[in-house]
C-alpha positions as CSV (number, residue, x, y, z in Angstrom):
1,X,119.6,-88.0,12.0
2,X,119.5,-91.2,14.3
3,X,118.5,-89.9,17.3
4,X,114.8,-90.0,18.4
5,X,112.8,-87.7,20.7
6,X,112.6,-89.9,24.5
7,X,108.7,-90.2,26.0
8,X,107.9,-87.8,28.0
9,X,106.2,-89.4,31.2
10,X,103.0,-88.2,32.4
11,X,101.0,-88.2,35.9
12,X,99.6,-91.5,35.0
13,X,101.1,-94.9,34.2
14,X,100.6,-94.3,30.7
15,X,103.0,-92.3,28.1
16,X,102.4,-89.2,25.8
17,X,102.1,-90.5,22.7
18,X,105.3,-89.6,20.3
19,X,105.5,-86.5,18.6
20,X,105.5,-86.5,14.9
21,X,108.3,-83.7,15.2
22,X,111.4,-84.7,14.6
23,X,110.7,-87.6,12.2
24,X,109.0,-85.2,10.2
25,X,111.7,-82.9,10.0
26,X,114.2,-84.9,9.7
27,X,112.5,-86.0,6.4
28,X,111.8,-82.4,5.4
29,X,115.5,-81.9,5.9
30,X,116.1,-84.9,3.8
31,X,114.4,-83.4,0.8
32,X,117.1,-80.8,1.0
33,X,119.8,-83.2,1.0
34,X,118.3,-84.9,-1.8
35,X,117.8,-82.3,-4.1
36,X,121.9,-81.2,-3.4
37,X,122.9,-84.3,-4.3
38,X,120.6,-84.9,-7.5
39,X,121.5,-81.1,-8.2
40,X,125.0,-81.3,-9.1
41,X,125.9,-78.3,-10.4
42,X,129.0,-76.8,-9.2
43,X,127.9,-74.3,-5.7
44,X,129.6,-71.0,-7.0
45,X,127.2,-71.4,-10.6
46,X,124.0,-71.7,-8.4
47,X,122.5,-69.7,-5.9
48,X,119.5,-72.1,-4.5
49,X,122.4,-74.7,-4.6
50,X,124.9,-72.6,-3.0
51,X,122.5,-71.5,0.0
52,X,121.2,-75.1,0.8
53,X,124.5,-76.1,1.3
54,X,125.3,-73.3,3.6
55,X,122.9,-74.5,6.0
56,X,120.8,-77.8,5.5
57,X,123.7,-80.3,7.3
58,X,124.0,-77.6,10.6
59,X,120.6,-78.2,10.8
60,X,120.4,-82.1,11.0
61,X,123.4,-81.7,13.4
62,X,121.9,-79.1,15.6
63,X,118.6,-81.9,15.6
64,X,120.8,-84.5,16.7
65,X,122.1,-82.9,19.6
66,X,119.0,-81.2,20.6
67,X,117.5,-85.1,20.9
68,X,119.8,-86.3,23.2
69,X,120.0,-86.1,27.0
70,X,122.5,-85.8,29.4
71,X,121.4,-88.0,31.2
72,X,120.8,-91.0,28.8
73,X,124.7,-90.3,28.0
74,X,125.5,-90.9,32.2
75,X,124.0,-94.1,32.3
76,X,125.8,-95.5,29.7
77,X,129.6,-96.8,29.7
78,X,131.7,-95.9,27.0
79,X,131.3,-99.3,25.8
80,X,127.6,-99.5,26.1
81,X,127.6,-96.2,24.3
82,X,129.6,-97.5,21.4
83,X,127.7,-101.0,21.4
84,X,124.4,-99.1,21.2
85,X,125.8,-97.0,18.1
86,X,126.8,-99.9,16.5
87,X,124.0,-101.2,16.2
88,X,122.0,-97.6,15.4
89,X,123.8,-96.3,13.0
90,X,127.9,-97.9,12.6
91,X,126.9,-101.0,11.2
92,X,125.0,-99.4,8.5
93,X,127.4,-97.1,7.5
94,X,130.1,-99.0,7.9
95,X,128.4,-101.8,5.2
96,X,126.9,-98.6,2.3
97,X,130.9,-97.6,3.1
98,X,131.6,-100.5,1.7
99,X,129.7,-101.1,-0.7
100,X,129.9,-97.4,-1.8
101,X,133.7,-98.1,-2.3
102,X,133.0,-101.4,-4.4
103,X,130.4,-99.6,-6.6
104,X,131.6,-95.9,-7.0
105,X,135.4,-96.7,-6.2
106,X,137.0,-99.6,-7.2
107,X,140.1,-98.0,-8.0
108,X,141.2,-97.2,-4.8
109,X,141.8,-101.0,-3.2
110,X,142.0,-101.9,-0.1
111,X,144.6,-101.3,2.0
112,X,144.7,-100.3,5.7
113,X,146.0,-96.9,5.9
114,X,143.5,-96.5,2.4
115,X,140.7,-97.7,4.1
116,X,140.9,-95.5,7.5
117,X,141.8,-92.4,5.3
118,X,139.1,-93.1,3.1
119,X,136.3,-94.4,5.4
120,X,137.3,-92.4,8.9
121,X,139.7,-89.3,8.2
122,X,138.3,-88.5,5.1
123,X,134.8,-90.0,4.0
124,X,133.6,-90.1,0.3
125,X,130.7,-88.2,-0.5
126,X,127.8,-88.3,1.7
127,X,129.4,-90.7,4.5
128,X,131.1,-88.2,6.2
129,X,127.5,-87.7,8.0
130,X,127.7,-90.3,10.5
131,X,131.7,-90.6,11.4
132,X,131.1,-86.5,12.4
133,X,128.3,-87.3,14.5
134,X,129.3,-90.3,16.4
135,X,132.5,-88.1,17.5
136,X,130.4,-85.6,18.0
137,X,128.4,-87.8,20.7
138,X,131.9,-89.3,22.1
139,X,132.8,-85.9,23.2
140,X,129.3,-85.4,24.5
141,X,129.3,-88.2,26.5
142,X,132.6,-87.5,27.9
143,X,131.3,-83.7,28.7
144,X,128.3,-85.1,30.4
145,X,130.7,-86.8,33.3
146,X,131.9,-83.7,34.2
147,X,130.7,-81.2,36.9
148,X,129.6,-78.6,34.1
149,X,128.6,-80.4,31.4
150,X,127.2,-77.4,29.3
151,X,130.8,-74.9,30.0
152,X,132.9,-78.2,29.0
153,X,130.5,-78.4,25.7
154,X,130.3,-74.9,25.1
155,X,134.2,-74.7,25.1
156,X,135.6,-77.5,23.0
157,X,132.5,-76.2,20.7
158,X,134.9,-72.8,20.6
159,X,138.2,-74.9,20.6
160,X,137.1,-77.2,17.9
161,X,135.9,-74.1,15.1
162,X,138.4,-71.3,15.9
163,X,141.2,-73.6,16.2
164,X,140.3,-75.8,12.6
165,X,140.3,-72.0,11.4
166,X,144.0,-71.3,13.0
167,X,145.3,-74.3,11.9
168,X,144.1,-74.5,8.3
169,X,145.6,-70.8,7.9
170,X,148.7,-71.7,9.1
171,X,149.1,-75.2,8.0
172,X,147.4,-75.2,4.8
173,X,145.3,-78.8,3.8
174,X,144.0,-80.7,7.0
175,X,144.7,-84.4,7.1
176,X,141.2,-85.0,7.7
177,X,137.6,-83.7,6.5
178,X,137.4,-80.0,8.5
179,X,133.9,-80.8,9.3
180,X,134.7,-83.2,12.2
181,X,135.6,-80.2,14.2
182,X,134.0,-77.3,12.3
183,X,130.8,-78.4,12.5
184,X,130.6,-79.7,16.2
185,X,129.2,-76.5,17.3
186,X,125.8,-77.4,15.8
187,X,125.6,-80.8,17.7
188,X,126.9,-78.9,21.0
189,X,124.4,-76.3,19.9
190,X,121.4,-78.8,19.9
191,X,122.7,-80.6,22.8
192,X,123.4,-77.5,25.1
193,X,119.8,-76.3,23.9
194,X,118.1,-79.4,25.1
195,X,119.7,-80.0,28.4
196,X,119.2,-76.3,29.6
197,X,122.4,-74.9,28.9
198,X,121.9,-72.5,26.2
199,X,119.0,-70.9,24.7
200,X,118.1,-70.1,21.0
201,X,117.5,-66.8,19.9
202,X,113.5,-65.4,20.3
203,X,111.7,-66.5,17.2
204,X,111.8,-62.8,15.7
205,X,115.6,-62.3,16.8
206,X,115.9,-65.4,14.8
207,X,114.1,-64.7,11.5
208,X,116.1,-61.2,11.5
209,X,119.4,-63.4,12.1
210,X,118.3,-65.8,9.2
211,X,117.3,-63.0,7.0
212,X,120.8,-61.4,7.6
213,X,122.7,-64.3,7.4
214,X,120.8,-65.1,3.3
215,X,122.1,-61.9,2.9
216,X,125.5,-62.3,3.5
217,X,125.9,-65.4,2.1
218,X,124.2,-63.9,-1.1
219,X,127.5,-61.6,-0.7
220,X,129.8,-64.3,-0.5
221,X,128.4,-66.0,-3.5
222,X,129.1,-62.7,-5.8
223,X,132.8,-62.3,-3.9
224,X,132.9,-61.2,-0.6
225,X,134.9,-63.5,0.7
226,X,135.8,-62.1,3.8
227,X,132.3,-62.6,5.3
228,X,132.1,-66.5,4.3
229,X,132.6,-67.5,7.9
230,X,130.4,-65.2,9.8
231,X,127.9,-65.1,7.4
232,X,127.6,-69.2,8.3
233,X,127.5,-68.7,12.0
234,X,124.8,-66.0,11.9
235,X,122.4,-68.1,9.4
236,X,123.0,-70.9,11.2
237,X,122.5,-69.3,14.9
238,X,119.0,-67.9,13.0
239,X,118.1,-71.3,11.8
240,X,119.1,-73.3,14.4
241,X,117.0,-71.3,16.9
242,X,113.8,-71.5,14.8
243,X,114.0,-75.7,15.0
244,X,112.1,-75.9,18.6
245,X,109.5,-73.4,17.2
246,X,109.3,-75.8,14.0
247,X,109.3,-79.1,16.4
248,X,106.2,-77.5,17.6
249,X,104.5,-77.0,14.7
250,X,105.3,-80.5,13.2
251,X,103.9,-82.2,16.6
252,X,100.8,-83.5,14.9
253,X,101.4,-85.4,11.3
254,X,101.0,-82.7,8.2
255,X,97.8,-83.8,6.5
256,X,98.0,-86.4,4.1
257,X,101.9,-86.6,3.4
258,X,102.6,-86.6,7.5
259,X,102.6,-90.4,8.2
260,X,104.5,-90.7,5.2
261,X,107.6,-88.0,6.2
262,X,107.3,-89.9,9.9
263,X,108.7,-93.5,8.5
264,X,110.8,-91.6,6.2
265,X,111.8,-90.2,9.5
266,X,112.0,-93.2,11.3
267,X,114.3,-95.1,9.0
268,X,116.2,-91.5,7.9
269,X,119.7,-93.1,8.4
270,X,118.9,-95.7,5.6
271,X,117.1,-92.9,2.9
272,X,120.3,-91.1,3.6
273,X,122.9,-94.0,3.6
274,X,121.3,-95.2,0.2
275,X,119.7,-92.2,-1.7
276,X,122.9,-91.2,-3.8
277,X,123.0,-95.2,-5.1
278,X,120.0,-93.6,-6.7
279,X,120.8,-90.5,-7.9
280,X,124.1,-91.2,-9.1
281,X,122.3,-94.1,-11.3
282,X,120.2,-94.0,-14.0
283,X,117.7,-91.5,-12.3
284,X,120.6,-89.0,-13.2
285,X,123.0,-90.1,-15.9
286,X,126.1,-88.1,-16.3
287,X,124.8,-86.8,-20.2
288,X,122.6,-84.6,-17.8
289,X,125.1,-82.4,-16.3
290,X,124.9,-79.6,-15.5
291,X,121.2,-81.2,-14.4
292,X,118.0,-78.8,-14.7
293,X,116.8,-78.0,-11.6
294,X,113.1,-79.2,-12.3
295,X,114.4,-82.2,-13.5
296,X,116.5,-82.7,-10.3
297,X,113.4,-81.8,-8.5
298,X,111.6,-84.8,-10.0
299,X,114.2,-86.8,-9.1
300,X,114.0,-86.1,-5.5
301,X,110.4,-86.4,-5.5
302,X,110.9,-89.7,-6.9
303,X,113.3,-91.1,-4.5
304,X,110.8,-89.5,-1.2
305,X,108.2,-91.4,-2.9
306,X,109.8,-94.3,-3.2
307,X,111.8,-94.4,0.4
308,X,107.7,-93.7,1.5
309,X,106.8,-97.2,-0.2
310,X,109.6,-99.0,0.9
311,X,108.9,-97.9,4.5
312,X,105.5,-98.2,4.3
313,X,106.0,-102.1,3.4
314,X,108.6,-102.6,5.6
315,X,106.5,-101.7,8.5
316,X,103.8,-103.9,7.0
317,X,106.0,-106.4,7.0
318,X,107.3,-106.4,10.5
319,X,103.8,-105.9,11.9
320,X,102.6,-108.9,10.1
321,X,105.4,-110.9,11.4
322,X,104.4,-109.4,15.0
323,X,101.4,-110.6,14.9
324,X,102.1,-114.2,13.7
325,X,104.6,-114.4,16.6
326,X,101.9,-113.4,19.0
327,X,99.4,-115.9,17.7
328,X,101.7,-118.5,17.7
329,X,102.7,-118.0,21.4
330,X,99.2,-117.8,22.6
331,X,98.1,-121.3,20.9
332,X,101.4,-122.2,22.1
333,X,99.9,-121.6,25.7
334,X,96.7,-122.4,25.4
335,X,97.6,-126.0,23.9
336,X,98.1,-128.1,27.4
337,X,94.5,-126.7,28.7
338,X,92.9,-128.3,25.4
């Protein structure tokens, strides 16, 4: 979700200008997340629910590690690599943490061994997002110092899902949110994908996987639940391997709404970090659960709107303050030759 697609360098001095791609799915993808959270009906009462859930969070992972490099992770130390996380994405979640906790929780206080349960073992809600991602990078980065970067991802990928699986039937309850290691495959995915190391399924392999993979999940939803896990890993393997054929399509902005999903793009950590201040508001009192879905689609359309707007303006505003800056440095320099 943070990530961002590098330049690609041509012949001459000058750069390819930046493809619309990822921004622009990362807000598509952000109209799913949305609409789950506005949505709130219980997953095993609702099918469209039920299946966005099964697949829309693999996705932002797999996007995540399919935008990052090896070789950007080399040339960092592990303290530049934190220091430059910190200040892309840790700050910010570490402050709506906060202020999710003052707002949504005040019950639970503030001790120490609350606040790294709650904020780092365990996240509330939606903030488990960015605490599974930056480990997801810190094992990345330490993958990438190795001689075979791709083998060392691939396996702790492996590790990390059949073990959760293995421990959680023999232990019982995790002490910590199952998605830190069950979803890593997504982000090694993405990563492995990028870098060379893997490849995606051919676009029709992948529609058949896709289609296969609705249908088992539709199985699961009515009771199968013997098929709940592989019918995750073959929708996701489908849908994951269709994102560089949809990267493609989404090079050039989509008329009239494109430059709008790019700055939703550009500042998705924020629309994501802050959204559910929204929807759990006065957009979507609790007198409307179980919520109609048409109303909950309104809702989302209303907060994409709105995040549109605010970016919009906020881009004004920092060009405008660009461009005073600049004027002010060339009268600045041209003052001693008047």
């Amino acid at each position: 979700m943070t990530a961002r697609a590098p330049a690609v360098p041509t012949a001459s001095v000058e750069r390819a200008p930046r493809s619309a791609g990822p921004d622009q799915l990362k807000a598509l993808l952000l109209v799913l997340v949305v609409f789950g959270h506005a949505y709130m009906v219980p997953l095993g009462e609702d099918v469209t629910r039920y299946l966005i859930y099964s697949v829309h969070m693999p996705l932002f992972l797999f996007l995540s590690g399919y935008l990052l490099r090896a070789e950007s992770l080399r040339r960092r130390s592990f303290g530049g690599l934190l220091a430059h996380y910190w200040w892309r994405m840790l700050l910010a979640w570490l402050a709506i943490s906060v202020l999710w906790r003052l707002t949504q929780q005040p019950q639970r206080g503030w001790s120490w061994s609350g606040l790294v349960g709650d904020l780092v073992l365990e996240p509330a809600f939606h903030l488990w997002y960015i605490p599974v991602l930056m480990l997801a990078i810190v094992v990345a980065w330490l993958a990438a110092r190795t001689p075979w970067p791709g083998m060392v991802l691939g396996q702790a990928a492996v590790a990390a899902y059949v073990g959760t699986l293995v421990a959680d039937s023999i232990l019982g309850d995790l002490p910590f949110d199952k998605r830190f290691t069950l979803y890593f495959c997504y982000f090694a995915f993405g990563m492995m994908v990028r870098n060379g190391w893997a490849r995606v399924l051919p676009p029709w392999w992948a529609l058949g996987a896709v289609v296969a993979g609705l249908a088992m999940r539709l199985a699961v939803f009515e009771g199968v639940s013997v098929l709940n896990q592989p019918s995750r890993l073959v929708l996701a393997l489908g849908a994951l391997s269709l994102v560089p054929v949809v990267l493609r399509w989404l090079e050039r902005p989509i008329p009239v709404i494109g430059p709008s999903l790019e700055r939703i793009g550009v500042f998705s950590l924020w629309v994501y970090l802050l959204h559910p201040f929204l929807v759990f508001g006065t957009l979507a009192p609790d007198e409307l659960r179980p919520r109609d879905p048409w109303f909950s689609l309104a809702v989302t359309i209303g907060v994409m709107v709105l995040a549109a707007l605010l970016t919009w303006a906020w881009e004004r505003a920092i060009a405008a303050i660009g461009a005073r800056r600049r004027s002010r440095q060339l009268e600045t320099v041209a003052a001693p030759h008047a």
